[in-house]
C-alpha positions, -999 to 999 in steps of 0.1 A, spaced: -625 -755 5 -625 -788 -7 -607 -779 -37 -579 -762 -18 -575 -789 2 -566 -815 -30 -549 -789 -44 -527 -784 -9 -524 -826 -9 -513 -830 -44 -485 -802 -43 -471 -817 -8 -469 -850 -24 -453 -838 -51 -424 -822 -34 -420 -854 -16 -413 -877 -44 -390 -846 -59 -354 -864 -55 -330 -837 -74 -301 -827 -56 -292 -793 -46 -254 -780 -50 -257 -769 -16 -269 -802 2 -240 -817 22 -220 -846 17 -189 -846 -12 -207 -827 -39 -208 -797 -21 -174 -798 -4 -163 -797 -40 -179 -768 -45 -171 -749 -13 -130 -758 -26 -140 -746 -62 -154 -714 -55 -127 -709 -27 -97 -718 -55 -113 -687 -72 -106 -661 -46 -66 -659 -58 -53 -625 -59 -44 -611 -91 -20 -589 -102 -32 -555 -113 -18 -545 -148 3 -510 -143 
């Protein structure tokens, strides 16, 4: 189990220097989004 346990030490140090941010994570960037995707929901016309 020694292996395991490296391998589990070494993947949850990895995730913690993992810095990439997510569309969905709060702040301004993702009220953009939420105001992007809702300026999408117009109604359109159907054609005859």
């Amino acid at each position: 189990m020694k292996t395991n346990a490296r391998f589990i030490k070494s993947i949850t140090k990895t995730a913690a220097e993992n810095d990439t941010v997510m569309p969905w994570a709060r702040g301004s960037r993702r009220a953009a989004f939420i105001a992007k995707r809702n300026a999408d929901k117009t109604p359109r016309r159907k054609s005859a």
